[in-house]
Biopython code that builds the backbone (N, CA, C, O; Angstrom):
import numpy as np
from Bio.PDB.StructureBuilder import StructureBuilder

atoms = [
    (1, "UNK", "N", (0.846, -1.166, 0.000)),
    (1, "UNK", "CA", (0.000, 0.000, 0.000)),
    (1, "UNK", "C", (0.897, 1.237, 0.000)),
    (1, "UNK", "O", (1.902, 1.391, 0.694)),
    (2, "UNK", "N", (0.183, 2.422, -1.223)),
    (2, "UNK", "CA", (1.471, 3.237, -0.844)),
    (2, "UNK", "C", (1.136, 4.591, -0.179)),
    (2, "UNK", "O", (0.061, 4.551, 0.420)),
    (3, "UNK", "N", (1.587, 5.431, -0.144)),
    (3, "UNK", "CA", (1.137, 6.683, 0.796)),
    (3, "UNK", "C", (-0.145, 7.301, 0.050)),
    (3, "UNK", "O", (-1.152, 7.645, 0.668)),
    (4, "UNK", "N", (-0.007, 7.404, -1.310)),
    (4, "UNK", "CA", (-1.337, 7.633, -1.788)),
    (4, "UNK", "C", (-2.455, 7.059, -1.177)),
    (4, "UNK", "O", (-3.315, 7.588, -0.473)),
    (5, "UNK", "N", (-2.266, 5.412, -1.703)),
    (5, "UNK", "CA", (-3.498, 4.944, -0.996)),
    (5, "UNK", "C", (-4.419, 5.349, 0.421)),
    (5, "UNK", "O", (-5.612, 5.530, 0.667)),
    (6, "UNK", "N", (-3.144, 5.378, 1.178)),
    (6, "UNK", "CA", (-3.565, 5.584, 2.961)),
    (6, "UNK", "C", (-4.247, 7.012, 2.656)),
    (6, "UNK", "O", (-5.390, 6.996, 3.111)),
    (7, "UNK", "N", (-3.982, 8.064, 2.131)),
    (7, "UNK", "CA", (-4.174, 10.027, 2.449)),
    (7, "UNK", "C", (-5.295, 9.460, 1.658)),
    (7, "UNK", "O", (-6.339, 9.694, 2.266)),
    (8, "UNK", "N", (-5.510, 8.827, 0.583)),
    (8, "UNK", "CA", (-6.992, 8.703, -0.359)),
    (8, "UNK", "C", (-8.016, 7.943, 0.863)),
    (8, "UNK", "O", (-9.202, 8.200, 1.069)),
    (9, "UNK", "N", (-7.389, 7.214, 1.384)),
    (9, "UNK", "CA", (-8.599, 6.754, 2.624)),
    (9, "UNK", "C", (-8.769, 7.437, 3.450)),
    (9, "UNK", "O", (-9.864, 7.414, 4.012)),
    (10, "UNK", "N", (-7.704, 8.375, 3.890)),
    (10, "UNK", "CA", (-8.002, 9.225, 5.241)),
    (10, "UNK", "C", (-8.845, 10.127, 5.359)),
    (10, "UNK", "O", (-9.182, 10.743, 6.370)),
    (11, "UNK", "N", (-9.404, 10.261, 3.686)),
    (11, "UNK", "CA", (-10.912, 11.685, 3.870)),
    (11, "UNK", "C", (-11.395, 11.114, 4.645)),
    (11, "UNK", "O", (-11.243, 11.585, 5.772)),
    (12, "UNK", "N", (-12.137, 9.965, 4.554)),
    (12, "UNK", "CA", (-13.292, 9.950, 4.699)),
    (12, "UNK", "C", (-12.875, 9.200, 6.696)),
    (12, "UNK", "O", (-12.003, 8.376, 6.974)),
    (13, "UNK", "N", (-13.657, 9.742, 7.474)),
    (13, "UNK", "CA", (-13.434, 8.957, 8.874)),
    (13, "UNK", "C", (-13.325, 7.250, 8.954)),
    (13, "UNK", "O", (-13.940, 6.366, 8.356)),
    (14, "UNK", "N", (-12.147, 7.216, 10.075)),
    (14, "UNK", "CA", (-11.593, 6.020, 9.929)),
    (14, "UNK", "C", (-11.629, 5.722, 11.304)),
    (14, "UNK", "O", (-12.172, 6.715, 11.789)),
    (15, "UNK", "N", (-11.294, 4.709, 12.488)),
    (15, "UNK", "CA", (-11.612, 3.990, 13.259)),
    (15, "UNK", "C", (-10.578, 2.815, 13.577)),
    (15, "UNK", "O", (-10.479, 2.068, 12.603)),
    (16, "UNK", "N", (-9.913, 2.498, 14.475)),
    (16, "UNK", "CA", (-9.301, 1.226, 15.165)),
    (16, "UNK", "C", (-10.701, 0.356, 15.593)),
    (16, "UNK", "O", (-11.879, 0.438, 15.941)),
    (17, "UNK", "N", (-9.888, -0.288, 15.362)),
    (17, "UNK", "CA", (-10.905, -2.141, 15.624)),
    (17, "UNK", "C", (-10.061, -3.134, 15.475)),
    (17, "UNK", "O", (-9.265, -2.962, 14.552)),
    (18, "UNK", "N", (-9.946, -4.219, 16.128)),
    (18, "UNK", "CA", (-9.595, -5.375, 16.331)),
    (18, "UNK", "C", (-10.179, -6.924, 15.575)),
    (18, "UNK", "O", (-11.154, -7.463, 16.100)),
    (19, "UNK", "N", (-9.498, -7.604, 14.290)),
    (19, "UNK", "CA", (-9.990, -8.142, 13.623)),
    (19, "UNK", "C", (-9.542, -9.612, 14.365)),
    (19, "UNK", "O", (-8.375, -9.988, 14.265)),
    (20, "UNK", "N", (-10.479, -10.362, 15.066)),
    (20, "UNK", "CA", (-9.803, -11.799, 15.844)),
    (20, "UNK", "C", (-9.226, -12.969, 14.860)),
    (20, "UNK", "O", (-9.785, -13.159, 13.780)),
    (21, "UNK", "N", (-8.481, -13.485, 15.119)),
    (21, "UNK", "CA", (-8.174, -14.390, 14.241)),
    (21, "UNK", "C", (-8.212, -15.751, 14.584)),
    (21, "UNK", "O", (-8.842, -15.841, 15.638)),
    (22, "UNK", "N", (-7.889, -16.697, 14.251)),
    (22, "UNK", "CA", (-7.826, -18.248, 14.610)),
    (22, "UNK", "C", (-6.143, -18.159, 14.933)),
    (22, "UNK", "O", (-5.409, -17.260, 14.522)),
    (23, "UNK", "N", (-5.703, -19.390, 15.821)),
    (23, "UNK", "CA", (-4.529, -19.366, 16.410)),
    (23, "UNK", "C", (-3.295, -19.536, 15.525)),
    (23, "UNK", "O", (-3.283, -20.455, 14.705)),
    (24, "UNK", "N", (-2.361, -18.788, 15.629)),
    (24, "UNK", "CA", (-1.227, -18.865, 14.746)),
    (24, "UNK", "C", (-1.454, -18.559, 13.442)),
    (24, "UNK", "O", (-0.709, -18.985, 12.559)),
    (25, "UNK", "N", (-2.515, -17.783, 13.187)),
    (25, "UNK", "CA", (-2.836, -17.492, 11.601)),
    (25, "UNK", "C", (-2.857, -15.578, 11.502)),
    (25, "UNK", "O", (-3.388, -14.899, 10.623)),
    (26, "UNK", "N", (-2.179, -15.158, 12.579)),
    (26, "UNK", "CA", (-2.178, -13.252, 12.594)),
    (26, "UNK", "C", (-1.578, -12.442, 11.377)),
    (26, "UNK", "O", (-2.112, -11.490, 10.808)),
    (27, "UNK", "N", (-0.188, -13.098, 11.059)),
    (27, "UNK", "CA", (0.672, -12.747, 9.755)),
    (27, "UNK", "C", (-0.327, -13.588, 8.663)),
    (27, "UNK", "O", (0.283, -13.194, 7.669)),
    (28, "UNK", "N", (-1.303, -14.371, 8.143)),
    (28, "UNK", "CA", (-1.601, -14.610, 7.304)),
    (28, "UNK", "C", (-2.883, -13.876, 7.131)),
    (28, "UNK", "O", (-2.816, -13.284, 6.054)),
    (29, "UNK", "N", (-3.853, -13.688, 7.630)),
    (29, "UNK", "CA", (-4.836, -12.752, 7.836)),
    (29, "UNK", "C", (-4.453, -11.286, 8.070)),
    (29, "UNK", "O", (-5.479, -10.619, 7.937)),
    (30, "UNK", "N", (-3.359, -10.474, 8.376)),
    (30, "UNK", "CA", (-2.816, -9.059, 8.011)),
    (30, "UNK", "C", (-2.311, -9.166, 6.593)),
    (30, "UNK", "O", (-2.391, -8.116, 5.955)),
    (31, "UNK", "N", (-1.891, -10.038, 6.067)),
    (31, "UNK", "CA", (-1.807, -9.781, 4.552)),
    (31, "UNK", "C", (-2.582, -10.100, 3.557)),
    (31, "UNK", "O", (-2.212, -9.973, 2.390)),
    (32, "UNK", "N", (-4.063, -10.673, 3.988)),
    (32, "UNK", "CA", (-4.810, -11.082, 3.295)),
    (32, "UNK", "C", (-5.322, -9.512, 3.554)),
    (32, "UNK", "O", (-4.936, -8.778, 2.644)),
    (33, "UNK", "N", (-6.092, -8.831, 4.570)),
    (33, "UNK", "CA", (-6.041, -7.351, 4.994)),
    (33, "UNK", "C", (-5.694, -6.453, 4.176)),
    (33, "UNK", "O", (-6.410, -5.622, 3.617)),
    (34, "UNK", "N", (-4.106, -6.678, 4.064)),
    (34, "UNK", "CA", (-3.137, -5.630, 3.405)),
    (34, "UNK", "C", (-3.971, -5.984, 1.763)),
    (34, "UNK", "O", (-4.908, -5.282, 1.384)),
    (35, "UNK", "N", (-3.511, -7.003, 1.050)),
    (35, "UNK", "CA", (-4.418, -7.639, -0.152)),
    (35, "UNK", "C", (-5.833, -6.836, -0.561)),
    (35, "UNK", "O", (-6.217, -6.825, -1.730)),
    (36, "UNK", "N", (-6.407, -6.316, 0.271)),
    (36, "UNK", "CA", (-7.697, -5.926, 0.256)),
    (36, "UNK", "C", (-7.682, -4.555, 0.261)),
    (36, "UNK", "O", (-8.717, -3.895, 0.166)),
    (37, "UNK", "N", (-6.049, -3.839, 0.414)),
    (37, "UNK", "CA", (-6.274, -2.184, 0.701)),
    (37, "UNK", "C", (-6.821, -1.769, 2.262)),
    (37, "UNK", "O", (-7.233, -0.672, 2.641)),
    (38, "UNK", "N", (-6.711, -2.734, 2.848)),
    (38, "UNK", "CA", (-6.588, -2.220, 4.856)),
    (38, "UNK", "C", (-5.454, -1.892, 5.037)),
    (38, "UNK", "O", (-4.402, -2.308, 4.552)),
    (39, "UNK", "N", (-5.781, -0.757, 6.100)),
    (39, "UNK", "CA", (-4.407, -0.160, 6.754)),
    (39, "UNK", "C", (-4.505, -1.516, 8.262)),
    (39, "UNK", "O", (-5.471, -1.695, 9.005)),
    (40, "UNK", "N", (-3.335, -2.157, 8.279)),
    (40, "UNK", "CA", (-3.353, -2.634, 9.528)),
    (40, "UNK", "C", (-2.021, -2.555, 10.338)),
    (40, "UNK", "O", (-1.076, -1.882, 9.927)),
    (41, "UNK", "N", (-1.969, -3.381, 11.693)),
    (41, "UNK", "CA", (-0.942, -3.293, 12.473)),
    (41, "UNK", "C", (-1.313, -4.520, 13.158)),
    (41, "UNK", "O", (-2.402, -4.906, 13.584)),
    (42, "UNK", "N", (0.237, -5.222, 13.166)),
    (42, "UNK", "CA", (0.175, -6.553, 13.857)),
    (42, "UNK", "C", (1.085, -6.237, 14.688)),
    (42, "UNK", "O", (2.017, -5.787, 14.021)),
    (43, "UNK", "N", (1.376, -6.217, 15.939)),
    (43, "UNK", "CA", (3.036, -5.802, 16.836)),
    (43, "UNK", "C", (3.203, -7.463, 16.895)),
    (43, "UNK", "O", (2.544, -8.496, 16.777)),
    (44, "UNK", "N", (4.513, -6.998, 17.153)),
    (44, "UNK", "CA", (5.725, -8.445, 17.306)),
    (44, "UNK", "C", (6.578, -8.367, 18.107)),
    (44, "UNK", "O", (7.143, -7.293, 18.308)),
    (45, "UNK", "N", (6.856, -9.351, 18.693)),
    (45, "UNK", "CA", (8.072, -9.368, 19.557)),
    (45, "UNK", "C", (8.882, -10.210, 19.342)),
    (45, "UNK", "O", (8.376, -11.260, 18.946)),
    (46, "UNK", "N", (9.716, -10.213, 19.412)),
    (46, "UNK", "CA", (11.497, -11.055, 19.130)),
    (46, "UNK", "C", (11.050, -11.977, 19.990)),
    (46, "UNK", "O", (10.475, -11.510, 20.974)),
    (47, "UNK", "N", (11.156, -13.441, 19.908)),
    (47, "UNK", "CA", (11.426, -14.332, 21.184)),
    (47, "UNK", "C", (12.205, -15.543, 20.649)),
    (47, "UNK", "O", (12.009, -16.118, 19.578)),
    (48, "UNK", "N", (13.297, -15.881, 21.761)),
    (48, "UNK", "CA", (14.425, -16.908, 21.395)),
    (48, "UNK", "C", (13.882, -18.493, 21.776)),
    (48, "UNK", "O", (13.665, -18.969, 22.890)),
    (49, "UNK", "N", (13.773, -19.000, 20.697)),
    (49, "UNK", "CA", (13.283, -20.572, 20.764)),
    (49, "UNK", "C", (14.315, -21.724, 20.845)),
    (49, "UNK", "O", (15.383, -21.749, 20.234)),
    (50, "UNK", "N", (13.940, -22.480, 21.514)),
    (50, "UNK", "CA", (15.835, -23.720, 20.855)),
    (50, "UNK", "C", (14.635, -25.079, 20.866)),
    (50, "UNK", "O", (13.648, -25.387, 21.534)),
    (51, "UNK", "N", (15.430, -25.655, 19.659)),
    (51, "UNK", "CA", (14.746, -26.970, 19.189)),
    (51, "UNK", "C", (16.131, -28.043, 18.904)),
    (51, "UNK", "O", (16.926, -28.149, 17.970)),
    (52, "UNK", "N", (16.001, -28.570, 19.880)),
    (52, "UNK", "CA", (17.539, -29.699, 20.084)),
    (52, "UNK", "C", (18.665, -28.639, 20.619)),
    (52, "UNK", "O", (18.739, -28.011, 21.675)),
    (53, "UNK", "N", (19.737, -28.703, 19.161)),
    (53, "UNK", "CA", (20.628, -28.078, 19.456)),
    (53, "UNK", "C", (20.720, -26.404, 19.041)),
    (53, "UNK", "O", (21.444, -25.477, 19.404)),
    (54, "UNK", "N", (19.527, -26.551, 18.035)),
    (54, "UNK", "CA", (19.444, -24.981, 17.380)),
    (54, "UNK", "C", (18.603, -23.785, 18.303)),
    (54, "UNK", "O", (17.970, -24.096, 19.313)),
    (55, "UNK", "N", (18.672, -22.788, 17.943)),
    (55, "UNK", "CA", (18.573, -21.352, 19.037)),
    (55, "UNK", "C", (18.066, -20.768, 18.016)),
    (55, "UNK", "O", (18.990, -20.723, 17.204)),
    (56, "UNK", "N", (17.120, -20.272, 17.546)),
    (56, "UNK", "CA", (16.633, -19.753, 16.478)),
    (56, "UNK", "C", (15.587, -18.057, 17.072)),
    (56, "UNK", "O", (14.813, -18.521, 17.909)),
    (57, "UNK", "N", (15.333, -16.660, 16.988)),
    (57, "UNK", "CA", (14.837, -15.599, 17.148)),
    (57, "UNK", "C", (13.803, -15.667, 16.157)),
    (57, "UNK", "O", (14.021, -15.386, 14.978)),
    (58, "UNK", "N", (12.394, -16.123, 16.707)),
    (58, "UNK", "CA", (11.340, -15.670, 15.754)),
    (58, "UNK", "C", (10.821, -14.636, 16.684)),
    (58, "UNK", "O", (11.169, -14.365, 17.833)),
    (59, "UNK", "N", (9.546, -13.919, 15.615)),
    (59, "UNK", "CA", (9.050, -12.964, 16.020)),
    (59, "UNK", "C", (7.705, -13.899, 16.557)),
    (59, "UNK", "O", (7.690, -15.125, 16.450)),
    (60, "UNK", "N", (6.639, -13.140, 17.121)),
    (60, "UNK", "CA", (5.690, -13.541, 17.923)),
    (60, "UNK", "C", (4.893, -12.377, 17.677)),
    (60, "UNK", "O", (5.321, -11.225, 17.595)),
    (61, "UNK", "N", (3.215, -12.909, 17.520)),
    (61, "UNK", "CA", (2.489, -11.527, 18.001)),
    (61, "UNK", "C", (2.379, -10.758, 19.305)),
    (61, "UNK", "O", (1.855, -11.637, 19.989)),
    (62, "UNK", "N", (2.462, -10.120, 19.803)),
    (62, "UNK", "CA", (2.333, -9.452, 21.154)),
    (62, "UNK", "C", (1.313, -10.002, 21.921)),
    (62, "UNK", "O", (1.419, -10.684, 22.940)),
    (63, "UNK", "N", (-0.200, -9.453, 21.026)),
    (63, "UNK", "CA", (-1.341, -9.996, 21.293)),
    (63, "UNK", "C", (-1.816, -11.054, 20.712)),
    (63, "UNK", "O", (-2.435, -10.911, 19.657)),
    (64, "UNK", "N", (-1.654, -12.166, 21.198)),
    (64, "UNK", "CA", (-2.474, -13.392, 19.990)),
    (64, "UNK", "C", (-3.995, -13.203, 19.774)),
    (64, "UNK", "O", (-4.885, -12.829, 20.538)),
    (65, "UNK", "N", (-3.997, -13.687, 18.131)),
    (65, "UNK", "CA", (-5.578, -13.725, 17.954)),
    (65, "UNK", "C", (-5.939, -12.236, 17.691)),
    (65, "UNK", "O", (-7.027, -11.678, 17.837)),
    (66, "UNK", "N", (-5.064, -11.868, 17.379)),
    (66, "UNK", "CA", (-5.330, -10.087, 17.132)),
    (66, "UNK", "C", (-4.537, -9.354, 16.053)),
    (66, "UNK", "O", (-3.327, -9.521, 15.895)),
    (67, "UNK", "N", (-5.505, -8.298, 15.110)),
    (67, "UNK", "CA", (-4.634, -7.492, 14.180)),
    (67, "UNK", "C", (-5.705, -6.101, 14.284)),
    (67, "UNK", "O", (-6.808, -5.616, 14.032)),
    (68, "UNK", "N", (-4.562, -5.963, 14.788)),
    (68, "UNK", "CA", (-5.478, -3.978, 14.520)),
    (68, "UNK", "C", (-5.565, -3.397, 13.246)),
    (68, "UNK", "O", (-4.563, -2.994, 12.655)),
    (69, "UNK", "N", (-6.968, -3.313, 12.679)),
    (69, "UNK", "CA", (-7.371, -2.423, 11.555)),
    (69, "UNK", "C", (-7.722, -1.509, 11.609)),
    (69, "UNK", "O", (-8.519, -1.294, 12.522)),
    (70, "UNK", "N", (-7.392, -0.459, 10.747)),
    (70, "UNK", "CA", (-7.922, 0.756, 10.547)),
    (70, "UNK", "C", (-9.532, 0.839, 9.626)),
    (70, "UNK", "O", (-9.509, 0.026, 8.702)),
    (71, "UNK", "N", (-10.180, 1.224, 9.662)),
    (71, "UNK", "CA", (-11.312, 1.097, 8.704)),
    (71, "UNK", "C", (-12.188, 1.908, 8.886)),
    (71, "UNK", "O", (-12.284, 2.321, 10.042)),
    (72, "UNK", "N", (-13.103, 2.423, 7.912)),
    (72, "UNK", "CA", (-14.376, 3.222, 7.747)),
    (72, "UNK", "C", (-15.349, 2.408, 8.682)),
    (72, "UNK", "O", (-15.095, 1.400, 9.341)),
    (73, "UNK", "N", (-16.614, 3.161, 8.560)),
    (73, "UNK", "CA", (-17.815, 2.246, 9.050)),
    (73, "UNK", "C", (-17.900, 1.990, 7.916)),
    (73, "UNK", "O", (-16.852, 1.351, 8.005)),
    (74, "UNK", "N", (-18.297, 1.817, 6.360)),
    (74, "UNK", "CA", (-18.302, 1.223, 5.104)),
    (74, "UNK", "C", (-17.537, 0.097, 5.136)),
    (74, "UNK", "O", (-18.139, -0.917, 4.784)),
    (75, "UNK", "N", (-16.117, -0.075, 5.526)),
    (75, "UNK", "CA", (-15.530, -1.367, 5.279)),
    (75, "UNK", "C", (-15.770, -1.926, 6.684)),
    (75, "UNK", "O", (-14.892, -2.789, 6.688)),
    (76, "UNK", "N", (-16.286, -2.009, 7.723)),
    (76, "UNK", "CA", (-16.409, -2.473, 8.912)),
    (76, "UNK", "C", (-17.526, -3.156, 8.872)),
    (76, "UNK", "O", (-17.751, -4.245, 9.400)),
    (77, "UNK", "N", (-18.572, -2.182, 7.923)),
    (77, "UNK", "CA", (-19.903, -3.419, 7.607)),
    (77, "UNK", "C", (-19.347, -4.650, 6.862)),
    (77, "UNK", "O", (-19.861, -5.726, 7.168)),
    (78, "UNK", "N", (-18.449, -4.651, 6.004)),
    (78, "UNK", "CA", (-17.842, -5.427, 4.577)),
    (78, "UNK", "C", (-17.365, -6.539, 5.944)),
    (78, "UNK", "O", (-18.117, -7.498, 6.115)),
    (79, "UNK", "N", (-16.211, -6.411, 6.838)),
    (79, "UNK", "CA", (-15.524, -6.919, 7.076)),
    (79, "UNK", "C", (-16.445, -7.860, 7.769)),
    (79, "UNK", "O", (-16.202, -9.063, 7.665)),
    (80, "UNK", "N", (-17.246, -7.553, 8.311)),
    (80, "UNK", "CA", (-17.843, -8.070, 9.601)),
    (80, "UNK", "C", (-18.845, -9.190, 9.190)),
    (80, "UNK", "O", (-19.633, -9.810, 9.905)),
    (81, "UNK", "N", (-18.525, -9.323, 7.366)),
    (81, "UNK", "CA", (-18.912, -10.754, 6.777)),
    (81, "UNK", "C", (-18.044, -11.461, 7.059)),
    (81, "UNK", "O", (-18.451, -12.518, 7.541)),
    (82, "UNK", "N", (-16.996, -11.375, 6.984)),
    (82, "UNK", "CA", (-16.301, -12.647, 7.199)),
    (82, "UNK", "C", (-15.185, -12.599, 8.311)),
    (82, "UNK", "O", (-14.517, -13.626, 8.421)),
    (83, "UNK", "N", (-14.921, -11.649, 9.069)),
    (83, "UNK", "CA", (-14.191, -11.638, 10.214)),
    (83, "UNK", "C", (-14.724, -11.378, 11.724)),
    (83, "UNK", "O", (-15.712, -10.656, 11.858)),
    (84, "UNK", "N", (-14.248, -11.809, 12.591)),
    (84, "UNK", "CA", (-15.316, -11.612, 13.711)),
    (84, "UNK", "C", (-14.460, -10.019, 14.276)),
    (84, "UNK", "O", (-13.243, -10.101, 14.437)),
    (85, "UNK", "N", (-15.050, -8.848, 14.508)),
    (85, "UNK", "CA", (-14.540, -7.572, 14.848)),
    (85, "UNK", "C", (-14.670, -6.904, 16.271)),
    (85, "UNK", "O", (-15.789, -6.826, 16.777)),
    (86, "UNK", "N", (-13.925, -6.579, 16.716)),
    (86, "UNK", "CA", (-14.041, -5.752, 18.344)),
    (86, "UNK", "C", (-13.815, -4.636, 18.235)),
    (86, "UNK", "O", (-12.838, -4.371, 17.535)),
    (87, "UNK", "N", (-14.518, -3.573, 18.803)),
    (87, "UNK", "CA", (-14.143, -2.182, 18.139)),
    (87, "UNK", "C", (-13.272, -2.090, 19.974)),
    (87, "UNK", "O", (-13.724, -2.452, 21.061)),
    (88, "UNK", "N", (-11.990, -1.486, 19.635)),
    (88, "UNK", "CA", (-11.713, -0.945, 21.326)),
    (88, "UNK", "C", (-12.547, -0.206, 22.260)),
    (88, "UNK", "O", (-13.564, 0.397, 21.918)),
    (89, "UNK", "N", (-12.067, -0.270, 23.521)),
    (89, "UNK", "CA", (-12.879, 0.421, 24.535)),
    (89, "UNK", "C", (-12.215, 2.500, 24.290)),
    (89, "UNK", "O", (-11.044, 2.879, 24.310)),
    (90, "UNK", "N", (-13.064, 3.085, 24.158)),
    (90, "UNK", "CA", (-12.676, 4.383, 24.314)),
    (90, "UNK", "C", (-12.717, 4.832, 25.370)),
    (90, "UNK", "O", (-13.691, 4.834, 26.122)),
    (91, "UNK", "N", (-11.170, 5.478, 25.653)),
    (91, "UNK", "CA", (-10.305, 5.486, 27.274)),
    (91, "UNK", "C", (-10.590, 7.373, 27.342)),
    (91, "UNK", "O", (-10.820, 7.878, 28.441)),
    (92, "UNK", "N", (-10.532, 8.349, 25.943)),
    (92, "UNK", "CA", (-10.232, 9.440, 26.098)),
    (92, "UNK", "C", (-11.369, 10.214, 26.857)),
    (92, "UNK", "O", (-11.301, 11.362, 27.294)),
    (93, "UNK", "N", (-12.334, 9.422, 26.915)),
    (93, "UNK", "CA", (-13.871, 10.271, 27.421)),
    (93, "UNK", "C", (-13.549, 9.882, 28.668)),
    (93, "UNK", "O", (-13.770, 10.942, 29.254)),
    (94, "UNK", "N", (-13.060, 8.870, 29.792)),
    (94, "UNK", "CA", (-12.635, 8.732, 30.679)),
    (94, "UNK", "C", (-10.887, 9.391, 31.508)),
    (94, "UNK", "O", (-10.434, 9.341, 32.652)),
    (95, "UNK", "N", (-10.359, 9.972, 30.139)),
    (95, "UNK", "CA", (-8.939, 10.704, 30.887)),
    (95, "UNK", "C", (-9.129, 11.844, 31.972)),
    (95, "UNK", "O", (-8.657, 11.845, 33.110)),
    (96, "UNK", "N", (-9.970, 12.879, 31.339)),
    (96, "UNK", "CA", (-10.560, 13.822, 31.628)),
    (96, "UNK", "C", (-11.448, 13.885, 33.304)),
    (96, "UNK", "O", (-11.771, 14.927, 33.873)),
    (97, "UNK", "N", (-11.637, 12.787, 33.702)),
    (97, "UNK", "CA", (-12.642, 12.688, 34.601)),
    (97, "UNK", "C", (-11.352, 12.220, 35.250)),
    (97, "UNK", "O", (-11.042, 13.116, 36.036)),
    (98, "UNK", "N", (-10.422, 11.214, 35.300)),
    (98, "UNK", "CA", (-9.328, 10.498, 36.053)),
    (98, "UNK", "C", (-8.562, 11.687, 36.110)),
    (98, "UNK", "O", (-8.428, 11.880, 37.318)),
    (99, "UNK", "N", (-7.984, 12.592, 35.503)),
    (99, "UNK", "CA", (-7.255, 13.601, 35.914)),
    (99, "UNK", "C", (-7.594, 14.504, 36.918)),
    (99, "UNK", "O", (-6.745, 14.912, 37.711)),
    (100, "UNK", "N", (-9.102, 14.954, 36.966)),
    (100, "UNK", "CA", (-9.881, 15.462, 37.940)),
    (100, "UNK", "C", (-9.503, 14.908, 39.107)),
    (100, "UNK", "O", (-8.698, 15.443, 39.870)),
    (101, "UNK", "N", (-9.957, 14.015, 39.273)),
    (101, "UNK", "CA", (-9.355, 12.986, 40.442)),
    (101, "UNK", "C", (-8.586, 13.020, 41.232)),
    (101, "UNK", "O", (-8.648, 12.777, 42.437)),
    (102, "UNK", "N", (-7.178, 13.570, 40.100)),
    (102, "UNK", "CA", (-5.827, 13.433, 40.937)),
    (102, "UNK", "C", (-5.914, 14.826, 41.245)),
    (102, "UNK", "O", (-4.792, 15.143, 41.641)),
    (103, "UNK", "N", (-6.579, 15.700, 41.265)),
    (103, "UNK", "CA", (-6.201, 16.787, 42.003)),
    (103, "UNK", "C", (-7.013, 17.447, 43.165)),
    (103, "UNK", "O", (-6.561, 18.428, 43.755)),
]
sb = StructureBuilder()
sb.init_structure("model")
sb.init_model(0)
sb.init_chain("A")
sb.init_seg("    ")
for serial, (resi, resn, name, xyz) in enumerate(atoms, 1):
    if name == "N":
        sb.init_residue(resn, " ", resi, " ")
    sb.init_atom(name, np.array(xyz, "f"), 0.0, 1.0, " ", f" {name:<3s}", serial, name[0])
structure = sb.get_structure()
């Protein structure tokens, strides 16, 4: 996807959501995603494995069962045929009231 693409999607309002996946399938479902023109994000972490004598650094998802998409409500209806979707909890309507708090 190239920078065009993303600024041509960004008119229109866009949204984080959480697309669940089946186990060990996160990198194959973010590029099926990517395939489709989604902006997504999978985080990874480095982790050191040993199998016998070998020591091998794969990456890992952070969160299993999880790829953060970016998306319209237009592609969120689309998606929500065939992926199961979680929209996040919104924390910013709650900062405001917790800061109060501390003072």
């Amino acid at each position: 996807m190239t920078s065009q693409d993303i600024k041509k999607q960004l008119k229109e309002p866009h949204f984080w959501n959480i697309v669940l996946t089946g186990q060990h399938t996160e990198p194959r479902t973010k590029a099926m995603l990517e395939a489709k023109g989604i902006i997504t994000w999978l985080p990874l972490a480095p982790v050191r494995r040993q199998w016998g004598r070998i020591l091998k650094e794969i990456h890992t998802p952070v969160i299993p069962r999880c790829v953060f998409v970016y998306i319209s409500n237009e592609e969120r209806n689309t998606l929500q045929k065939s992926y199961r979707l979680l929209q996040p909890e919104v924390i910013l309507q709650e900062l405001p009231d917790r800061c109060n708090q501390n003072k």
